[in-house]
N, C-alpha and C positions, 0 to 999 in steps of 0.2 A: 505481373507476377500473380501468380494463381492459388491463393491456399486451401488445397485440396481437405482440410481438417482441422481440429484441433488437438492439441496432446499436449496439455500441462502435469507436470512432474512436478505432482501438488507439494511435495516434501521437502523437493529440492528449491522450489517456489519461497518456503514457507523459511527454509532456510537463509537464504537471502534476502527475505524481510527484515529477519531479526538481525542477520548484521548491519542491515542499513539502519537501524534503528537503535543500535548499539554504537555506531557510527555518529546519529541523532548525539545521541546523548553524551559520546566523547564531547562532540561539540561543545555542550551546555559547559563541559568539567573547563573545555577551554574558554570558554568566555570567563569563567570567573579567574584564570591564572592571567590571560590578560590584562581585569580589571586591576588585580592584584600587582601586578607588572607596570603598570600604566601608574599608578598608584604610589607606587615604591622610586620609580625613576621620577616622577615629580615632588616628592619629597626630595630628593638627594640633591637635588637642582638648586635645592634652598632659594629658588626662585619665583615671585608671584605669577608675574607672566608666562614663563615654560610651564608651571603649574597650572593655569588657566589653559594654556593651550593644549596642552596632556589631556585635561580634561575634558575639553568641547573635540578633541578629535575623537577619544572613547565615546562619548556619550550622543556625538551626532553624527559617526560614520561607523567606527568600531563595531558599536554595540547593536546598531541598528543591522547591520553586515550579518553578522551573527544571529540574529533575534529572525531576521527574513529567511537565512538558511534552517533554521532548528523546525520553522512552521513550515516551509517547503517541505524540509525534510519527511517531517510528520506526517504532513497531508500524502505523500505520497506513499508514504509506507502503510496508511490509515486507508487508501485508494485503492493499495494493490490486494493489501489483506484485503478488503473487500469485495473484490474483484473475483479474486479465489474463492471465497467463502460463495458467492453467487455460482460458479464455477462447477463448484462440489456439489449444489442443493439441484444444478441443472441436472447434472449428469446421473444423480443418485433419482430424481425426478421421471429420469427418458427411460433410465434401466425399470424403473419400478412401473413403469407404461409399459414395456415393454415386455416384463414377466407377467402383469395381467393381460396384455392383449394374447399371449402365447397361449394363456390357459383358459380363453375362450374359444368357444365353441361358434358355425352358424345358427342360425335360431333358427328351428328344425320350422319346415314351409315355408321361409320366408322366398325358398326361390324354384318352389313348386312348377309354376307356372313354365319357369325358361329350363325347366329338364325336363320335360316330359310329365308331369304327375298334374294333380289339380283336375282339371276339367273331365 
C-alpha cells in the first residue's frame, strides 16, 4: 500500500481526542461507582469472608483493570495531541520555507559563466 501524502483534518483530529479523553475520565467517574458498589454489596453480606473477598477482587483486579485503562487511555490521548501539535508546527514550518524561498531572487552572477556573460 502506497501513501501518496498526508492530510490530517487537524479539527476533526482534535475533536476526537477530547472525546477520548472525556471517555478517560467517564472511566475515573466509574471506578469510584464500582468501589462504591463493591463496598455497599459487602456490607449487605453481613459477612466477613464475602467482605474480604469483595474487597481483594476490587483492589487486586478491579481497580488495577481500571487504573491500566485511564493511563493507557491518557497516554494515548497525551500521544496523539502531540503528534498533531508536531503536525501543525511542520506544516506551518514548509509553508513558511516555502513563501521565503518564493520571494527569492538568484543572486545576480552567480551563474555568469554558464549563460554566456563573465569572460
Amino acid at each position: 500500500m502506497t501513501i501518496n501524502g498526508w492530510d490530517i483534518q487537524v479539527a476533526t483530529v482534535r475533536g476526537v481526542i477530547a472525546k477520548a479523553r472525556a471517555t478517560v475520565e467517564d472511566l475515573q467517574t466509574e471506578e469510584t461507582t464500582l468501589q462504591n458498589a463493591v463496598t455497599s454489596a459487602a456490607g449487605s453480606s453481613n459477612s466477613p469472608v464475602i467482605l474480604q473477598a469483595l474487597t481483594e477482587c476490587y483492589e487486586e483486579y478491579l481497580s488495577a483493570l481500571l487504573n491500566s485503562g485511564t493511563i493507557r487511555g491518557d497516554n494515548a490521548c497525551n500521544s496523539t495531541s502531540d503528534a498533531v501539535d508536531h503536525y501543525v508546527r511542520g506544516d506551518e514550518e514548509m509553508a513558511g520555507n516555502a513563501n521565503r524561498l518564493a520571494g527569492e531572487s538568484p543572486v545576480a552572477g552567480a551563474n555568469e559563466d554558464s549563460i554566456g556573460g563573465g569572460r
